[in-house]
C-alpha positions as CSV (number, residue, x, y, z in Angstrom):
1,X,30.9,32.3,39.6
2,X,31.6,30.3,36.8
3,X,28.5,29.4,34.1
4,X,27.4,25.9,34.4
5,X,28.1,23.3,32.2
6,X,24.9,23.5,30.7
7,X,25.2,27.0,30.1
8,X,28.6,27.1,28.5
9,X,27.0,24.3,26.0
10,X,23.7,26.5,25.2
11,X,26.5,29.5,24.5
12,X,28.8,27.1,22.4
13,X,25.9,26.2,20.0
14,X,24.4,29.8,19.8
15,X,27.9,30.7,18.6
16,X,28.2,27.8,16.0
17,X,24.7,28.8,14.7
18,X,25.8,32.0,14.4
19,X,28.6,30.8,12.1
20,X,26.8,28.0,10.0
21,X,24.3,31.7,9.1
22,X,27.4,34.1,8.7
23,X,27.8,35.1,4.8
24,X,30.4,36.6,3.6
25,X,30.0,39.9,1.3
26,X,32.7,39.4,-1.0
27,X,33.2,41.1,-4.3
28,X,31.9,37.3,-7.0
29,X,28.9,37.6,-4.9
30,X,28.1,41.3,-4.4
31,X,28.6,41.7,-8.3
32,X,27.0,38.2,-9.5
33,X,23.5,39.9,-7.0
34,X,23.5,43.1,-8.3
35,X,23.9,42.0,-11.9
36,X,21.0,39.2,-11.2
37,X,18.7,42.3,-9.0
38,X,19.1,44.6,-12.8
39,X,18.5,41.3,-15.1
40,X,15.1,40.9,-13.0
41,X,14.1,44.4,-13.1
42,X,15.0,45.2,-16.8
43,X,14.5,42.2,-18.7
44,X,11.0,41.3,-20.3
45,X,8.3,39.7,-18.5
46,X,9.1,36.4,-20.0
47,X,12.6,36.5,-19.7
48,X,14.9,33.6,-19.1
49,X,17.8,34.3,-17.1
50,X,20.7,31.4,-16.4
51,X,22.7,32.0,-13.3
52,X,25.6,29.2,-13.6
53,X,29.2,28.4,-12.0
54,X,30.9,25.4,-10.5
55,X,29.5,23.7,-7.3
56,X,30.2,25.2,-4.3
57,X,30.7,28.7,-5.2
58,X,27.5,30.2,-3.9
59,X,24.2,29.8,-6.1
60,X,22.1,29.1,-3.4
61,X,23.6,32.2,-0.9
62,X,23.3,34.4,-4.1
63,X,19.4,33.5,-4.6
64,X,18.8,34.1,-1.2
65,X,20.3,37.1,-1.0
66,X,18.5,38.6,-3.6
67,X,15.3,36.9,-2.8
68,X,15.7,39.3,0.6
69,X,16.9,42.1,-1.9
70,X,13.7,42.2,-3.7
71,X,11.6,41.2,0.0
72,X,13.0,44.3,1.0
73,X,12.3,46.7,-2.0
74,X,8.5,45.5,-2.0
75,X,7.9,45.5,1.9
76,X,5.7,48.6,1.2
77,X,3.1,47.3,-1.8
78,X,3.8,43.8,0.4
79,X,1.5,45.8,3.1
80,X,-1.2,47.1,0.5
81,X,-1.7,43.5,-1.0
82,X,-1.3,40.6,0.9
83,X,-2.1,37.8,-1.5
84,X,1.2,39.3,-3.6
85,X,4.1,36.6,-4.0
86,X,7.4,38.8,-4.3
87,X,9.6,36.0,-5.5
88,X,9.1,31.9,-6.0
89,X,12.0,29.8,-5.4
90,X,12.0,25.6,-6.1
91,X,14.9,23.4,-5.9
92,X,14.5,21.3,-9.4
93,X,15.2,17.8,-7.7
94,X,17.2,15.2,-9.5
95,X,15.2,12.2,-10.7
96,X,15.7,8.9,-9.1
97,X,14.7,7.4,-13.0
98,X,16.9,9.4,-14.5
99,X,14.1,11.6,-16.3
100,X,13.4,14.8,-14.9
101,X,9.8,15.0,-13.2
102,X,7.4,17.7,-14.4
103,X,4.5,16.3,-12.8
104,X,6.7,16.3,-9.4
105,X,8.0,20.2,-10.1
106,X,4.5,21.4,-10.6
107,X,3.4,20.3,-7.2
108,X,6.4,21.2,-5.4
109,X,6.1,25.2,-7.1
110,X,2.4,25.3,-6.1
111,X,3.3,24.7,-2.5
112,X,5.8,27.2,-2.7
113,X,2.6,29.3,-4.5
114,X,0.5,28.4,-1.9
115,X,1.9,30.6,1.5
116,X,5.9,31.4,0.9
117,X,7.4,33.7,2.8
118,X,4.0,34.6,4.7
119,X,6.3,35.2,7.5
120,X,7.9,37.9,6.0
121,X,4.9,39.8,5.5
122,X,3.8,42.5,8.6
123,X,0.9,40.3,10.0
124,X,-1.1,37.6,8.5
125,X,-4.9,38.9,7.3
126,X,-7.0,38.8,9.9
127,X,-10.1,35.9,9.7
128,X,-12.9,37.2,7.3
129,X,-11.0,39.9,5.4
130,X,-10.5,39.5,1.8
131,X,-7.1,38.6,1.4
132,X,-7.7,35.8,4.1
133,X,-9.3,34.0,1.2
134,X,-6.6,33.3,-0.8
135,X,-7.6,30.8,-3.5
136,X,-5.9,27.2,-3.5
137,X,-4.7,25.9,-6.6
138,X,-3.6,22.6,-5.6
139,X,-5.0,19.9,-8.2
140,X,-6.3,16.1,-7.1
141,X,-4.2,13.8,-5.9
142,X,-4.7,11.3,-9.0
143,X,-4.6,15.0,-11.4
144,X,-2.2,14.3,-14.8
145,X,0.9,16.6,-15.1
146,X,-1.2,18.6,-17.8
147,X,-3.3,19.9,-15.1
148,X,-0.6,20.2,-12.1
149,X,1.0,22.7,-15.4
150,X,-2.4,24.4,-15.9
151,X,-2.8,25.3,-12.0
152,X,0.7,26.5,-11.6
153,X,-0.1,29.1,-14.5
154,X,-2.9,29.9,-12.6
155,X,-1.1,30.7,-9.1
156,X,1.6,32.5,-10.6
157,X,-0.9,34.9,-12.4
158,X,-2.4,35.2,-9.1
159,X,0.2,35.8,-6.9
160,X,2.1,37.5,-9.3
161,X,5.8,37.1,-8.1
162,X,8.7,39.4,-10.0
163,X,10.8,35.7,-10.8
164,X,10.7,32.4,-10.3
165,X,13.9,31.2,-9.3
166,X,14.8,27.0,-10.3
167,X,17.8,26.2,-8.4
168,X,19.9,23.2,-9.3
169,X,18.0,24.1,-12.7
170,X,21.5,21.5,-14.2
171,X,18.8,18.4,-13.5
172,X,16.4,20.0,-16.5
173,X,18.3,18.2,-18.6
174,X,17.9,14.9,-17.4
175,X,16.4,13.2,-20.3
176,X,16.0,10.1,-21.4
177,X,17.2,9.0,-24.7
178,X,15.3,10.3,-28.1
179,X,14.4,13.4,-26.2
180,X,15.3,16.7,-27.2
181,X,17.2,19.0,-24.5
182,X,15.2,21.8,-26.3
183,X,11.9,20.1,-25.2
184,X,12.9,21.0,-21.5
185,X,13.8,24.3,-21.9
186,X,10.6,24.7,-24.4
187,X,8.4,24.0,-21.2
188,X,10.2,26.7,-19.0
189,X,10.3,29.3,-21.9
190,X,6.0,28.2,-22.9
191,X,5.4,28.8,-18.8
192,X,7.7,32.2,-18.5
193,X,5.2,32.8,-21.7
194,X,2.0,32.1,-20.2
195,X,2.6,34.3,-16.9
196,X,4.5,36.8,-18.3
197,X,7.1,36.2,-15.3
198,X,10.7,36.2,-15.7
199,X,12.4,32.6,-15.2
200,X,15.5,32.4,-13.5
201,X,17.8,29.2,-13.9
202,X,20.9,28.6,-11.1
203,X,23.0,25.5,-11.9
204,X,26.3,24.2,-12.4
205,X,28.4,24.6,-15.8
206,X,26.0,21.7,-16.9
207,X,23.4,24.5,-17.6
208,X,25.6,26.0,-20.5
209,X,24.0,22.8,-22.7
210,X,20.9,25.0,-22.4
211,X,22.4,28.3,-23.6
212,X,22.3,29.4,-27.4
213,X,20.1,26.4,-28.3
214,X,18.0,28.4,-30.9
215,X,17.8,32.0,-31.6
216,X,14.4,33.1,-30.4
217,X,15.9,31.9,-27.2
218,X,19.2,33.2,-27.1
219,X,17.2,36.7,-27.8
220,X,15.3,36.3,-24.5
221,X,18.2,34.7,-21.9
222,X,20.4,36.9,-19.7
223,X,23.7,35.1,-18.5
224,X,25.4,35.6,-15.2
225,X,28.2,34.4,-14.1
226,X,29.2,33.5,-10.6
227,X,33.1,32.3,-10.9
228,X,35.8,31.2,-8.5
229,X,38.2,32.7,-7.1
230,X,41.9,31.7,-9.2
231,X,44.8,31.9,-7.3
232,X,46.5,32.8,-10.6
233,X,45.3,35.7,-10.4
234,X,46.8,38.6,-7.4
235,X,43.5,40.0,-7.0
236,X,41.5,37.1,-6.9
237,X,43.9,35.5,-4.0
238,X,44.3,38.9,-2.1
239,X,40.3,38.7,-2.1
240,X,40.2,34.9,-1.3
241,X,42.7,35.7,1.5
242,X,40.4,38.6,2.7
243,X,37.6,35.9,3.2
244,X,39.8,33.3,5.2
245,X,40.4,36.1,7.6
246,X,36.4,37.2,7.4
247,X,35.7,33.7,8.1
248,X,38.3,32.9,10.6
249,X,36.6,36.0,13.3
250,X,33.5,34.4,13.1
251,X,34.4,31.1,14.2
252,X,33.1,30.2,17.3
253,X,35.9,29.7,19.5
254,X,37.5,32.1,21.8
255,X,41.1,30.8,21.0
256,X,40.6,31.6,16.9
257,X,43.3,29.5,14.9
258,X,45.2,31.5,12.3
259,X,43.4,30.3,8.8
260,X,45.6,32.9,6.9
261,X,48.3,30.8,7.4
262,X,46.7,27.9,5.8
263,X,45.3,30.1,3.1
264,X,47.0,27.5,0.4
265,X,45.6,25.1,2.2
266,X,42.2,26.1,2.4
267,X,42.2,27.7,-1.3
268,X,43.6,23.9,-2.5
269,X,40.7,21.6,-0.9
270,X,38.2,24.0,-1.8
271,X,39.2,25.3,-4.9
272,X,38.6,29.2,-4.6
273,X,34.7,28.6,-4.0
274,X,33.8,30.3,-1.1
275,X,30.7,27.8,-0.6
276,X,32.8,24.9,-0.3
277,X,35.1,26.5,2.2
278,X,32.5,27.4,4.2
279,X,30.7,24.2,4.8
280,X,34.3,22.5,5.1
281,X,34.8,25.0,7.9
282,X,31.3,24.3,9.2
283,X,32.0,20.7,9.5
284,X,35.2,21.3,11.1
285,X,33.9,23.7,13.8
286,X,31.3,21.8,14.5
287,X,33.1,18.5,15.6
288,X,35.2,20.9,17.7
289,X,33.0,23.1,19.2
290,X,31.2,19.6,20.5
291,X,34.6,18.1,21.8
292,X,35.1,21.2,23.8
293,X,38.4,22.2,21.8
294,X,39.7,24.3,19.2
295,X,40.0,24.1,15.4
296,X,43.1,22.6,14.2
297,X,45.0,22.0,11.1
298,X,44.2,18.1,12.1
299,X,41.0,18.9,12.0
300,X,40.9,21.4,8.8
301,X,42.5,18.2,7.1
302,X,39.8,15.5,8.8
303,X,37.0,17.5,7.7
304,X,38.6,18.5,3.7
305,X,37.4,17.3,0.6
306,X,39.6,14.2,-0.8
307,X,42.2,14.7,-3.3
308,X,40.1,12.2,-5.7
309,X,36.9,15.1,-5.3
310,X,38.9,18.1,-5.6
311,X,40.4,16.5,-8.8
312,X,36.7,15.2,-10.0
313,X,35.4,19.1,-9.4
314,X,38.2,20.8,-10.7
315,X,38.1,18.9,-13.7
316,X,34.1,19.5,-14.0
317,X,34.9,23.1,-13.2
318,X,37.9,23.5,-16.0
319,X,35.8,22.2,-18.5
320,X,32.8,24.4,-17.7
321,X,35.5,27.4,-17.8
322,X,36.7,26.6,-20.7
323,X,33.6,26.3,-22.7
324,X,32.4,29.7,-21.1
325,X,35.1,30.8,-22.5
326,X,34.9,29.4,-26.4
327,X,31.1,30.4,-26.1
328,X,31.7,34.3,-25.4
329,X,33.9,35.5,-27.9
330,X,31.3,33.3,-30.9
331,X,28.2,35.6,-28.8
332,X,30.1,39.3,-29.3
333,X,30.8,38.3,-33.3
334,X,27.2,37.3,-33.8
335,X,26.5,40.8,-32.2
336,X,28.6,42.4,-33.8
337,X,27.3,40.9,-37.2
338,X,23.8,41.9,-36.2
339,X,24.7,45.6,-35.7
340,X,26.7,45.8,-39.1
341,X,23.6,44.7,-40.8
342,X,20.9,46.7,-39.5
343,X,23.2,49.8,-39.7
């Protein structure tokens, strides 16, 4: 008997959600997390570590993916203290003034203090037990930022989380005019201070403005870099390739279209960042998946960035590469420098 329509619409979306949470363990990404999981567990307790690349390659998936890393790797002490944090994670919003909130930061990093990831505990703590009365730190409505600052140092020395992570961590540096960038990153590196908890910072290329701004900083910051693929390079398109196909058995269609053949394509609108291709390819399956068909070039080239934002990213990208590339080279000398002089 053939499924009702109903049915078939139920297994249609089950499948596209399947997709929009499919990831994608290629080689950027599995190297960029393991290199971010040993900054966290070997760098000092007040640590900065700046996580940057161009938009669309895969911050966010990397933070989550190492969030669950570390989830995972604490599960057991999870279970002998339930008021632990394991890892913080705010989004670092861009201001609608064009002056980046503090005051607004605060707040949203003490609700993220406040119960994160409870559900990935085993069991909340039952009424009347000690860890049931876990502490609020939320100030006063009408509180000044000074005091939103003092009860995030608070919760964080409370709930004692290995990182917090500041995605977006590019909008730090909205300032307004007379203000020094240093100032901004002064407040993260005075708060890694006052908790003793490593800081981690994911943004664009933007974010390299913040690197190398005086030495007692460059001392404490750990860099890593999560590029793009470059089709340039054999390996890197071999690799980029070997996603298209990843991606193109997941898609939620039993007639599959062959993306490999449209590699170019694919690798052009999105520029070898994996994150962009999959949110193109998110977009396109999901106008086809609800119009009952299949995913088509058409469609691949409805959904696709314009040729005006591929050139605006690749440009912002380029740039960013570029400067990565001036900066390492004056980094080793420096270090180099350093050891010929103690020695």
């Amino acid at each position: 008997m053939a499924a009702s329509p109903s049915r078939q619409l139920d297994d249609s979306d089950s499948r596209l959600e399947r997709f929009r949470t499919f990831t994608v363990a290629h080689p950027r990404l599995v190297e960029a997390k393991e290199a971010l999981v040993n900054a966290i567990r070997g760098a000092e307790p007040n640590s900065l570590i700046f996580v940057f690349g161009p938009t669309g390659v895969g911050k966010t998936t990397l933070r989550l993916k190492t969030e669950q890393l570390i989830i995972a790797e604490m599960l057991s002490e999870l279970r002998e203290d339930r008021t632990r944090i394991p890892v913080v994670s705010v989004e670092a919003v861009a201001p609608e003034s064009g002056s980046f909130n503090w005051r607004d930061h605060y707040k949203r990093l003490l609700h993220q203090l406040d119960e994160p990831l409870i559900d990935h505990k085993l069991g909340r703590p039952a009424e009347g037990s000690p860890a049931a009365s876990i502490p609020r730190f939320m100030p006063p409505s009408k509180a000044v930022g000074t005091e939103y600052r003092y009860a995030v140092e608070q919760a964080v020395r409370y709930r004692r989380p290995v990182a917090i992570m500041i995605d977006e961590a590019q909008h730090l540096g909205k300032i307004p005019s007379g203000r020094r960038l240093l100032d901004q990153l002064d407040v993260v590196k005075s708060l890694a201070n006052q908790t003793k908890t490593v800081h981690v910072l994911l943004g664009t290329y933007d974010l390299l403005a913040f690197r190398n701004l005086n030495g007692q900083l460059s001392r404490r910051s750990i860099d890593v870099h999560l590029a793009r693929y470059r089709a340039e390079d054999s390996d890197d398109r071999q690799t980029f390739i070997n996603v298209v196909r990843s991606f193109e058995k997941e898609l939620p269609f039993e007639d599959r279209p062959d993306l490999v053949r449209d590699w170019e394509f694919l690798y052009e609108r999105s520029l070898g960042c994996v994150g962009v291709l999959k949110e193109w390819l998110v977009r396109a399956a999901t106008v086809a998946a609800r119009k009952g068909g299949r995913l088509t070039r058409a469609s691949l080239e409805a959904h696709a960035l314009s040729i005006a934002q591929c050139e605006q990213m690749h440009s912002e990208t380029a740039d960013g590469e570029l400067k990565l590339n001036h900066s390492c080279p004056k980094q080793l000398l420096a270090a180099a420098l350093l050891d010929r002089g103690s020695s």
